[in-house]
SELO-919646 format. One record per residue (C-alpha): residue number from 1; residue in three letters; x, y, z. Coordinates in pm, 1 decimal, padded with zeros to 6 digits. Layout:
LOVO, NUM, ALA, X, Y, Z .
...
# end
This chain:
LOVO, 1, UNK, 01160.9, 01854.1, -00958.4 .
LOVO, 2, UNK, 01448.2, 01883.1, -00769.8 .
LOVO, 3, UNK, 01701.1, 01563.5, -00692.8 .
LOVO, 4, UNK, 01581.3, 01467.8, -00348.3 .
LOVO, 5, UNK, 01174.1, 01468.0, -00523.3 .
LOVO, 6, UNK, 01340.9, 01254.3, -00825.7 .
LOVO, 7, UNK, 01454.8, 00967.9, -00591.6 .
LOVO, 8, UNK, 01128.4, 00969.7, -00437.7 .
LOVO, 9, UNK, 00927.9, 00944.2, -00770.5 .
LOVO, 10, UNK, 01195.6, 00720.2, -00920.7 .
LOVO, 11, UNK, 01064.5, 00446.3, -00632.3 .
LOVO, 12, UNK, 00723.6, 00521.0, -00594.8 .
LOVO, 13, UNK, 00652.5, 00565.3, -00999.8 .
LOVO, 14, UNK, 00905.2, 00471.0, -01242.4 .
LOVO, 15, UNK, 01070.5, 00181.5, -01066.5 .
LOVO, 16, UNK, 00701.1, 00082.0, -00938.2 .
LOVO, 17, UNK, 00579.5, 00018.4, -01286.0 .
LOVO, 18, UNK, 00750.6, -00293.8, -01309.1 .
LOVO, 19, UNK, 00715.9, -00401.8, -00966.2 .
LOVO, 20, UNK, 00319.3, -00398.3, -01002.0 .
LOVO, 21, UNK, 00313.5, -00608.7, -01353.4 .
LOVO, 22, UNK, 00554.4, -00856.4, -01234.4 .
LOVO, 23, UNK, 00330.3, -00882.6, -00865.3 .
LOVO, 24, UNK, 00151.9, -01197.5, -00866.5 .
LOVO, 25, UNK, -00183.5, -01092.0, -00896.3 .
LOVO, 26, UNK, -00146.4, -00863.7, -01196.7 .
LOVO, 27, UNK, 00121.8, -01106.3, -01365.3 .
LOVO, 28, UNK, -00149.2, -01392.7, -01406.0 .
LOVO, 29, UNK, -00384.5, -01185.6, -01554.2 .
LOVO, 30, UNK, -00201.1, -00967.6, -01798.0 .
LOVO, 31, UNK, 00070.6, -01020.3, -02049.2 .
LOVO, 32, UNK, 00327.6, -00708.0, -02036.5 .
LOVO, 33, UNK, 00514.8, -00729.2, -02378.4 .
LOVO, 34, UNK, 00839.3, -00472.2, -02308.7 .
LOVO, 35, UNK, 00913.8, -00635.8, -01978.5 .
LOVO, 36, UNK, 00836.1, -01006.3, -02148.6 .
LOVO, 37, UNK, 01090.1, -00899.0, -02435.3 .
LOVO, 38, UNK, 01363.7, -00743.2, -02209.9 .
LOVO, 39, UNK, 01307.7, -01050.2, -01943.3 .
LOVO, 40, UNK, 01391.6, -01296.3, -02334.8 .
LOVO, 41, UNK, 01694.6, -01053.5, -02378.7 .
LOVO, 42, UNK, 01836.6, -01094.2, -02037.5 .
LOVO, 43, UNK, 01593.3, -01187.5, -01707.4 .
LOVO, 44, UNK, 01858.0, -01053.2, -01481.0 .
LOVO, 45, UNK, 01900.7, -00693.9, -01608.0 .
LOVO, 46, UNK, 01492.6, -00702.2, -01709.9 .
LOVO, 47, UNK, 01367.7, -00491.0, -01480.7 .
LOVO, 48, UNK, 01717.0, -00204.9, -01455.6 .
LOVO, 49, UNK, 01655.4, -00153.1, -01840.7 .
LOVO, 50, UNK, 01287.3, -00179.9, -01781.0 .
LOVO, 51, UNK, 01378.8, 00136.4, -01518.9 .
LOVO, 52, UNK, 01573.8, 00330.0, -01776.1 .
LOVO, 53, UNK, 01307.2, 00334.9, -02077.8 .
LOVO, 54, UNK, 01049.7, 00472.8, -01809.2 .
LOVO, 55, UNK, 01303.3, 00702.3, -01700.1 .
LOVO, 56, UNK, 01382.0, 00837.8, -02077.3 .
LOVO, 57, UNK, 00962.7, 00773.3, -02116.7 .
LOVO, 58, UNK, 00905.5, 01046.6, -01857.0 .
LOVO, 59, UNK, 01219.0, 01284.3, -01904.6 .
LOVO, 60, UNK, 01054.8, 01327.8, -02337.6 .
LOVO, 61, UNK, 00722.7, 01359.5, -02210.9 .
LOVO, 62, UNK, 00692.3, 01489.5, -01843.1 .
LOVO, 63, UNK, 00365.2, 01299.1, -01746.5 .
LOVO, 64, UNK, 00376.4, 01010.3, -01481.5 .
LOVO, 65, UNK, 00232.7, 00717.5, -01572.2 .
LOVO, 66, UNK, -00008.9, 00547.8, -01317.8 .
LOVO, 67, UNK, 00068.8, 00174.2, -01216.9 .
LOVO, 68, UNK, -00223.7, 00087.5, -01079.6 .
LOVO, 69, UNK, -00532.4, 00258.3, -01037.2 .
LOVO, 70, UNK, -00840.1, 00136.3, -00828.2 .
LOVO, 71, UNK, -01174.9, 00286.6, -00908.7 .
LOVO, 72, UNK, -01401.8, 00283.0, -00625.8 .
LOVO, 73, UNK, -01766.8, 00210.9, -00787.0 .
LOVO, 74, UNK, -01903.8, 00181.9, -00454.1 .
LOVO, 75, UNK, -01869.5, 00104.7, -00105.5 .
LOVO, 76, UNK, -02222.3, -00026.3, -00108.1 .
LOVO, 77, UNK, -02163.0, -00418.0, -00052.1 .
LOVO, 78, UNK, -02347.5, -00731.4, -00020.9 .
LOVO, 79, UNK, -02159.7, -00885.6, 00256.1 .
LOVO, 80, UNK, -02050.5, -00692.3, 00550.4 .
LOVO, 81, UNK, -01694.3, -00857.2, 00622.3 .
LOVO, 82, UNK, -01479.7, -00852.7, 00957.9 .
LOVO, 83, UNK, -01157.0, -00768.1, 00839.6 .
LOVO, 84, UNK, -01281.5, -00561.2, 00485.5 .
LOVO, 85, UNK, -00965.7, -00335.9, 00373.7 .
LOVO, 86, UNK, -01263.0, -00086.3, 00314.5 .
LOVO, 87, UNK, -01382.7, -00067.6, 00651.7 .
LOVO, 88, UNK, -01727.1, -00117.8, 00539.4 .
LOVO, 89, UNK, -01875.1, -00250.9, 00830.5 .
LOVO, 90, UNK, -01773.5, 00080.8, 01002.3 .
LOVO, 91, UNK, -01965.4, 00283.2, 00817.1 .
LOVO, 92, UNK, -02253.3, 00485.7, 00883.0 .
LOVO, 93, UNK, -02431.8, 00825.0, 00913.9 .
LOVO, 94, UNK, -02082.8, 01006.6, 00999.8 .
LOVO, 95, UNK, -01833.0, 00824.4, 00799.1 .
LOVO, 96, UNK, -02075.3, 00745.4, 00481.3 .
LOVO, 97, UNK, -02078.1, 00497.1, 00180.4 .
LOVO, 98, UNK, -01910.4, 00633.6, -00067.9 .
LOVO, 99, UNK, -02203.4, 00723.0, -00334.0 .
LOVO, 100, UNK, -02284.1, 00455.0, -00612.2 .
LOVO, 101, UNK, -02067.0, 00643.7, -00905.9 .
LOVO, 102, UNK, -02257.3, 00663.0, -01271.2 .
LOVO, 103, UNK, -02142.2, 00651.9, -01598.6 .
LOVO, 104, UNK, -02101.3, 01018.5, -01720.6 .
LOVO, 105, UNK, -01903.2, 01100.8, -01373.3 .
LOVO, 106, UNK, -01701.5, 00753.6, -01446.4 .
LOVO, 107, UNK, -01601.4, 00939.4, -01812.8 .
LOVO, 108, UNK, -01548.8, 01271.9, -01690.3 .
LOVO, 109, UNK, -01305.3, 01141.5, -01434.5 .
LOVO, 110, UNK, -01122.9, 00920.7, -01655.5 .
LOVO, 111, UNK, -01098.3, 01158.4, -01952.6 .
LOVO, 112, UNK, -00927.6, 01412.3, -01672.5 .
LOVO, 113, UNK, -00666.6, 01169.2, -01583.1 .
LOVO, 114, UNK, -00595.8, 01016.7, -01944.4 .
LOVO, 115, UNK, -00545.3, 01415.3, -02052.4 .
LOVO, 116, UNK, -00311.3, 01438.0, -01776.2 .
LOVO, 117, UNK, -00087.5, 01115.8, -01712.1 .
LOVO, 118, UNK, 00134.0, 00918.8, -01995.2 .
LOVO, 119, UNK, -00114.7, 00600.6, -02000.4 .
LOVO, 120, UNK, -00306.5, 00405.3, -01695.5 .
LOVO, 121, UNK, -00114.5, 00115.4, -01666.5 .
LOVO, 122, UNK, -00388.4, -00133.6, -01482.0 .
LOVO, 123, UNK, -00739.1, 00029.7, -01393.7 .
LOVO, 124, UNK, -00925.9, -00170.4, -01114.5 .
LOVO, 125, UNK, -01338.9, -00137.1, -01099.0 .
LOVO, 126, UNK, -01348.5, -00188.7, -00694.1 .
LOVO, 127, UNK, -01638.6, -00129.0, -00434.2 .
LOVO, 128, UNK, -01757.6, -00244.4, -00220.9 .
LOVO, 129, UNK, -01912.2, -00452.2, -00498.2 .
LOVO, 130, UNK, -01920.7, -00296.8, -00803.5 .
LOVO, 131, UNK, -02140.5, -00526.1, -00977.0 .
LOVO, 132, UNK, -02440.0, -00343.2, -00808.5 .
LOVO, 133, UNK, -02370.5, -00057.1, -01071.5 .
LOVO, 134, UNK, -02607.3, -00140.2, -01331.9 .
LOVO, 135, UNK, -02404.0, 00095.8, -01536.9 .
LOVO, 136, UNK, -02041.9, -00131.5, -01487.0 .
LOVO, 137, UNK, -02121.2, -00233.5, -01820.3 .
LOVO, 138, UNK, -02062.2, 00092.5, -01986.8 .
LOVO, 139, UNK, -01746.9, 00190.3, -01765.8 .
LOVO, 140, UNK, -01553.6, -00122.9, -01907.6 .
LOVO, 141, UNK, -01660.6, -00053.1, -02209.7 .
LOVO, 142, UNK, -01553.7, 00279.2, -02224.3 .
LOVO, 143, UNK, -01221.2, 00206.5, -02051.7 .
LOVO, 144, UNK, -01161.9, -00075.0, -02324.3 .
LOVO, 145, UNK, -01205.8, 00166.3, -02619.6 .
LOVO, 146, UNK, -00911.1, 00434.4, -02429.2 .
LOVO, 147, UNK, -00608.8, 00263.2, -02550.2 .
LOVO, 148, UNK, -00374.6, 00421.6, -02295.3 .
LOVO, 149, UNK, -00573.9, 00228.9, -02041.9 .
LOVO, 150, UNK, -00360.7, -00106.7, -02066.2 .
LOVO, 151, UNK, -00554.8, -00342.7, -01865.9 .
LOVO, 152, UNK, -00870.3, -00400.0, -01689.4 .
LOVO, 153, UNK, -00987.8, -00560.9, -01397.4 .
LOVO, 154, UNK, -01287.4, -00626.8, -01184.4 .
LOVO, 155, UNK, -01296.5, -00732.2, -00830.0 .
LOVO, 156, UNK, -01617.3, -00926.7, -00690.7 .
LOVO, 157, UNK, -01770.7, -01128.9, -00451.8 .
LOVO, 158, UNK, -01966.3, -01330.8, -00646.1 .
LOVO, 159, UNK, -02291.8, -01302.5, -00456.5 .
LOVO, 160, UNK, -02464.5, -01095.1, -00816.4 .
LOVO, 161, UNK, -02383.7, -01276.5, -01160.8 .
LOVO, 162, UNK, -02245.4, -01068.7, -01462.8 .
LOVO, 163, UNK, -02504.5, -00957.7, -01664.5 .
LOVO, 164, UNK, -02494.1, -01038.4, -02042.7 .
LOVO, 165, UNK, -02376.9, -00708.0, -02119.3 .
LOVO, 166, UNK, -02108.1, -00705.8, -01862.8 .
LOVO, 167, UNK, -01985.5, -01069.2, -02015.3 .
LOVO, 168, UNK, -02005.8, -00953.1, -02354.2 .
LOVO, 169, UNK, -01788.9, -00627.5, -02279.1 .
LOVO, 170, UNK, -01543.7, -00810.3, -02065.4 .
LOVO, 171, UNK, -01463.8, -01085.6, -02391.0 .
LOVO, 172, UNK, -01121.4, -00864.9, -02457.8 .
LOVO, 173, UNK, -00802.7, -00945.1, -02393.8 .
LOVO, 174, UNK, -00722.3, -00609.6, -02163.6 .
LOVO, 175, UNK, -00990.1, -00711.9, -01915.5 .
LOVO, 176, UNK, -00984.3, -01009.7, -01649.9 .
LOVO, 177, UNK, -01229.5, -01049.4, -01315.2 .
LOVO, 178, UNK, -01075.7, -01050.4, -00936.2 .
LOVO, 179, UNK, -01294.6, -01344.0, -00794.4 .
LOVO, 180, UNK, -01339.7, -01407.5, -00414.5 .
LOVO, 181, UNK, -01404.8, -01748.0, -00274.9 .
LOVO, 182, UNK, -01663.6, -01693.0, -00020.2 .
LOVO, 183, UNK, -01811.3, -02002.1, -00073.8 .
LOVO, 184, UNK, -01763.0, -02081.5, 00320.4 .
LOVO, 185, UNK, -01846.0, -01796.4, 00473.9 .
LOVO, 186, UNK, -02147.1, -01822.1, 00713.9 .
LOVO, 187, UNK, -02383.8, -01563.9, 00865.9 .
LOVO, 188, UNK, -02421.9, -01423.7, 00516.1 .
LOVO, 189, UNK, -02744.8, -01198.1, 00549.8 .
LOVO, 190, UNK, -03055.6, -01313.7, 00437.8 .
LOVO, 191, UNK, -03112.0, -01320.0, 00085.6 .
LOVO, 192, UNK, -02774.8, -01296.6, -00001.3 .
LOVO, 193, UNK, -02613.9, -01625.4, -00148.8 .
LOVO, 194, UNK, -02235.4, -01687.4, -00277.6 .
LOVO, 195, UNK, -02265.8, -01796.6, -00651.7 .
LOVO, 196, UNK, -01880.0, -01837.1, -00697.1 .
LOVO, 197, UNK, -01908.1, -02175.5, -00882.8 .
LOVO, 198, UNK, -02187.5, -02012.6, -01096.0 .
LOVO, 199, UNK, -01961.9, -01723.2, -01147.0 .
LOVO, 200, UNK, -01706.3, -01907.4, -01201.8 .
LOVO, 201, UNK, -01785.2, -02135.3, -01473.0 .
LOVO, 202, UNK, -01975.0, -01800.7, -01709.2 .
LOVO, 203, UNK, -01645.8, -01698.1, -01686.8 .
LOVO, 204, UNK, -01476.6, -02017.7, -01818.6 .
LOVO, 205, UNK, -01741.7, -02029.6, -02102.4 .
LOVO, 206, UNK, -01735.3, -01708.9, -02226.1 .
LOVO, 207, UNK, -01345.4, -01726.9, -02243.0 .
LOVO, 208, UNK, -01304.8, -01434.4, -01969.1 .
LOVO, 209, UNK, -00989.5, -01407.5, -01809.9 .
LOVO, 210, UNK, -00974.0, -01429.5, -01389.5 .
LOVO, 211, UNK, -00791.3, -01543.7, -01112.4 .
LOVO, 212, UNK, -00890.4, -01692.4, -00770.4 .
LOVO, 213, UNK, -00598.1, -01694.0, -00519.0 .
LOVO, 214, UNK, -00872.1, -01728.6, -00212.4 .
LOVO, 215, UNK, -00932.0, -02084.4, -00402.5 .
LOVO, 216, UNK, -00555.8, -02139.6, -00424.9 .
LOVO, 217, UNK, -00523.6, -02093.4, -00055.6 .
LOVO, 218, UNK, -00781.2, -02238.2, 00067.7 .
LOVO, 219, UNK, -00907.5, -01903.7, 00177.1 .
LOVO, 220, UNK, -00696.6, -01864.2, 00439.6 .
LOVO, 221, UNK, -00493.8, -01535.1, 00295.5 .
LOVO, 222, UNK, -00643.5, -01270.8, 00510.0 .
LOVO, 223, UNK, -00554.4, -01040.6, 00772.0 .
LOVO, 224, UNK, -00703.7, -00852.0, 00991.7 .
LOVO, 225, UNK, -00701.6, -00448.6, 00935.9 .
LOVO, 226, UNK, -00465.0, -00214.4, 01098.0 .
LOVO, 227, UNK, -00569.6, 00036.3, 01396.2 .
LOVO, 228, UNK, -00602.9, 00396.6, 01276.2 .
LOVO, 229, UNK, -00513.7, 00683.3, 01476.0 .
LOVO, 230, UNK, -00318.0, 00996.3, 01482.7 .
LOVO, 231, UNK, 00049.0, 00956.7, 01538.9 .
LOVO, 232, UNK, 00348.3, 01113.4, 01506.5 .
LOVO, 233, UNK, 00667.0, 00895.0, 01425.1 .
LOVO, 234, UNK, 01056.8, 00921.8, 01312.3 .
LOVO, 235, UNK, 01028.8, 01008.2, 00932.9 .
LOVO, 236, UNK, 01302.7, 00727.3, 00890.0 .
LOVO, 237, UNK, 01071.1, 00466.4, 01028.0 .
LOVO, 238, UNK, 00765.3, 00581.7, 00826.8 .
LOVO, 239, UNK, 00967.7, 00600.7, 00479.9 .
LOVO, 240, UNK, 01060.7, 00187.0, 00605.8 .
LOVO, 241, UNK, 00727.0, 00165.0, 00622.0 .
LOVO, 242, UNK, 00551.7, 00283.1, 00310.0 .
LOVO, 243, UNK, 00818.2, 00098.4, 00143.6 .
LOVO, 244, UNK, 00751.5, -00245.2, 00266.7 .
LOVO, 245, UNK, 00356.3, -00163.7, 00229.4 .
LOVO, 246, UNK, 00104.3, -00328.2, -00030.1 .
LOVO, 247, UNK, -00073.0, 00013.0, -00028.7 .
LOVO, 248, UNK, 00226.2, 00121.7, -00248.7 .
LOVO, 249, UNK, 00033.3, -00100.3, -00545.6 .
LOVO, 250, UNK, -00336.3, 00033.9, -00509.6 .
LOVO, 251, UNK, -00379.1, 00367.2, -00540.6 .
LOVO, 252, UNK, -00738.5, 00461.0, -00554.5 .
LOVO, 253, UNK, -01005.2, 00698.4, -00702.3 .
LOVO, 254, UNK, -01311.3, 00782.3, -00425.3 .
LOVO, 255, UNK, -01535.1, 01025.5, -00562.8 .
LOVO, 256, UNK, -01291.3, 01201.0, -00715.3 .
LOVO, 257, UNK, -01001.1, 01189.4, -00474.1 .
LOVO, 258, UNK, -00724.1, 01028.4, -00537.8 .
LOVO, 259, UNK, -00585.3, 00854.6, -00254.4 .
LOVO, 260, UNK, -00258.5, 00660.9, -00126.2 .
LOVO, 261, UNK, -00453.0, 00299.8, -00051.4 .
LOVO, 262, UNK, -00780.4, 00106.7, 00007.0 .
LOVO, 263, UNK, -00730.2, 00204.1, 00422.4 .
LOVO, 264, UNK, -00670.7, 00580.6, 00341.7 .
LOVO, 265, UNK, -01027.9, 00560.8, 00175.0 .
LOVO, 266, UNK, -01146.3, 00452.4, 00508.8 .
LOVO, 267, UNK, -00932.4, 00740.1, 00667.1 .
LOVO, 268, UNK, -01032.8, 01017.0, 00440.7 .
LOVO, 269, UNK, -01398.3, 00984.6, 00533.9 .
LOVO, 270, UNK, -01368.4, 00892.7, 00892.8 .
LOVO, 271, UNK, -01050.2, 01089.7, 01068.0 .
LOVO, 272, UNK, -00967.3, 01429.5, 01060.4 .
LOVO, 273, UNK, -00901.0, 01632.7, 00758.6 .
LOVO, 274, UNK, -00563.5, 01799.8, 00830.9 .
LOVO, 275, UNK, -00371.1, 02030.2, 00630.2 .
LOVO, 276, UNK, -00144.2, 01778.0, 00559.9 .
LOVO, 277, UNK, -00382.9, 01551.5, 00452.5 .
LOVO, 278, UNK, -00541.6, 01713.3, 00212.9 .
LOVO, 279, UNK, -00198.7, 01825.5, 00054.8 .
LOVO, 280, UNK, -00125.7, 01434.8, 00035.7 .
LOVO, 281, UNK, -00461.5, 01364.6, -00177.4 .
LOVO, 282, UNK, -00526.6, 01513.4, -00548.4 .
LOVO, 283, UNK, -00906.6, 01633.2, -00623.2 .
LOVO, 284, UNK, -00946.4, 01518.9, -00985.1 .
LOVO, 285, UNK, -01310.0, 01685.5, -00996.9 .
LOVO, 286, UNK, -01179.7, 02024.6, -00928.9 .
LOVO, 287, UNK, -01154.7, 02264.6, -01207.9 .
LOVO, 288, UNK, -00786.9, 02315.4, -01321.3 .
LOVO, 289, UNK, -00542.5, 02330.7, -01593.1 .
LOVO, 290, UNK, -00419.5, 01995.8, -01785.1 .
LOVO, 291, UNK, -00075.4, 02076.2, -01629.7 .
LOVO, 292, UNK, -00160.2, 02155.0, -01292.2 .
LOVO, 293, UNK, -00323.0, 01829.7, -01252.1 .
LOVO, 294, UNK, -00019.5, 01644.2, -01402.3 .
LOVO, 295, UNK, 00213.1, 01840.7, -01150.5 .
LOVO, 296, UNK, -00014.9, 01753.5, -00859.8 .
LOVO, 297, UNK, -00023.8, 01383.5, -00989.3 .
LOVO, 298, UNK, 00371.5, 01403.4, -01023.9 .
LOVO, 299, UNK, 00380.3, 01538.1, -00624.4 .
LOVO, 300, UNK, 00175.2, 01294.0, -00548.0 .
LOVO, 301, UNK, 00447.4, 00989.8, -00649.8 .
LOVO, 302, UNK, 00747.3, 01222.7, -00509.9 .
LOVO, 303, UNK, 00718.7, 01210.1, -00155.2 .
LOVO, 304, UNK, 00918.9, 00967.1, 00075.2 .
LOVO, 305, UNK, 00577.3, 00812.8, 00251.6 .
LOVO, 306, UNK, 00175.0, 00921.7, 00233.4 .
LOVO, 307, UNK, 00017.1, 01138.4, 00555.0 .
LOVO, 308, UNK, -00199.8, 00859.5, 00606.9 .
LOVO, 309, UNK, 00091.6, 00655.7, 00733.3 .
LOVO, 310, UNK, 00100.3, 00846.5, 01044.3 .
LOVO, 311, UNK, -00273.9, 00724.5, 01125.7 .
LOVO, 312, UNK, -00193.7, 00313.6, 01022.3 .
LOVO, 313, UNK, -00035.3, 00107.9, 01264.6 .
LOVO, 314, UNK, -00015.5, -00263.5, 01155.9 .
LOVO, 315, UNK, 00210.0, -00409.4, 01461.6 .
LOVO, 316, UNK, -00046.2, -00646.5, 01590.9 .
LOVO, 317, UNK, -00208.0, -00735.3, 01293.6 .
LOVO, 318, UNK, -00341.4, -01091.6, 01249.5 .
LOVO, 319, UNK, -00268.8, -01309.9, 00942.8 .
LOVO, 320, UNK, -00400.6, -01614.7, 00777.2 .
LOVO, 321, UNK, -00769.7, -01576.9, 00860.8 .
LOVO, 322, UNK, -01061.7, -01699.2, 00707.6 .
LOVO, 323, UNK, -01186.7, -01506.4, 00412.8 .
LOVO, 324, UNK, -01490.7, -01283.1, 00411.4 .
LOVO, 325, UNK, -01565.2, -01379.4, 00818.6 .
LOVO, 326, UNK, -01932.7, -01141.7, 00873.4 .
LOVO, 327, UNK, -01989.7, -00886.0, 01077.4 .
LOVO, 328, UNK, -02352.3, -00989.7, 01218.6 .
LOVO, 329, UNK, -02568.0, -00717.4, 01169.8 .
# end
């Protein structure tokens, strides 16, 4: 890796490590104990010395390690929301769901990455809504036993309850729930209720870790999604952008692709495949060396913005909306 590739991967991996454990969302759910121990030592020079141990961490072993990691289960949903960073209520025969993912593919991907990274720092369980995989159950499971898998979470809507099995797996300390506060929402389709106090309070007895910032905010904390076309722009302005960008803290795992963010999903499937696009995504399912895959994944962290950046343009998006507004069908 040459210097200018360093910097790169120095901001988008090693630096990014403590960035996503110390984000809000991730620091109420999981305890972190190097950056707990260095923030005792000294909370202003925390996260430098946090910076250098990664640095060291990577230069002995030559293996990134992944911050945060997003597993889509399915795009399949329940509710068919406005303003879903998924873009599920544009899809359809041409841009298509992204296929309900089972067990043995969930392990084969997994055991591919874990030969091929350092450790998995958070893993996500996404959809969609995963908890339509009557199989969730045995991904958690499997994802608790891999112990350089750190953490765990699961993101839901809480229109389908956890199943015993789910509840029992999730009773660890490495795994918390992502629950959405929908309880508002009209023009849910028919048959379809919100069971977030339900949800809610299984969680609370069975001593499962979660947090609710739709609840906290009266769910008013969306936005609306960003228009995506091709474009061209001054590499200056789109390294400015991919900096100041949330996609920076979910990469994602669709079918076996490895992606930049939750809209590039949407992208992937729906716009055209470039060259450049496909040199900015990393096929996990094709057959390759251990060390090919860790260069690719290593590539993929030292670049100064993703391809899909060209295609996102967020200047008139909307914030504060309602969550979970529907898409009438």
């Amino acid at each position: 890796m040459d210097k200018e590739a360093f910097y790169y991967f120095k901001n988008n991996n090693l630096k990014l490590i403590y960035e996503t454990a110390t984000n809000e969302w991730i620091s109420e759910l999981f305890d972190f104990p190097l950056i707990s121990f260095l923030k005792k030592i000294n909370k202003k020079k925390a996260e430098k010395w946090h910076y250098k141990l990664m640095k060291l961490r990577f230069l002995l072993k030559h293996k990134p390690i992944i911050p945060n990691l997003e597993y889509v289960v399915t795009t399949k949903c329940t509710l068919n929301c406005k303003h879903c960073n998924t873009f599920i209520p544009t899809l359809n025969e041409t841009n298509s769901h992204v296929n309900l993912e089972n067990f043995e593919q969930f392990k084969k991907d997994i055991d591919a990455i874990l030969k091929s990274v350092d450790y998995i720092q958070v893993l996500g369980f996404v959809g969609g809504e995963p908890l339509i995989s009557s199989e969730l159950y045995k991904m958690v499971e499997y994802a608790v036993k891999q112990k350089r898998i750190h953490n765990i979470f699961i993101a839901t809507n809480c229109t389908i309850l956890p199943s015993e099995k789910l509840l029992k797996t999730c009773k660890n300390k490495k795994v918390a729930f992502q629950i959405s506060d929908y309880r508002n929402v009209k023009n849910i389709t028919s048959g379809v209720t919100v069971k977030y106090d339900e949800f809610k309070a299984m969680l609370v007895e069975n001593k499962v870790k979660f947090n609710n910032f739709q609840e906290k905010r009266e769910a008013l904390n969306w936005f609306s999604m960003p228009k995506c076309y091709k474009d061209k722009r001054n590499p200056d302005a789109m390294k400015s952008l991919y900096d100041g960008c949330f996609g920076r803290y979910c990469n994602m795992l669709a079918e076996g692709i490895l992606l930049q963010c939750t809209v590039s999903v949407h992208m992937y499937r729906a716009k055209e495949r470039t060259a450049e696009i496909e040199n900015d995504v990393v096929n996990i399912r094709e057959t390759k060396p251990t060390k090919e895959l860790t260069e690719e994944l290593i590539n993929f962290y030292a670049r100064p913005y993703s391809e899909f950046c060209n295609w996102c343009h967020w200047e008139n998006i909307q914030r504060g909306l309602p969550c979970g507004e529907q898409v009438c069908q």
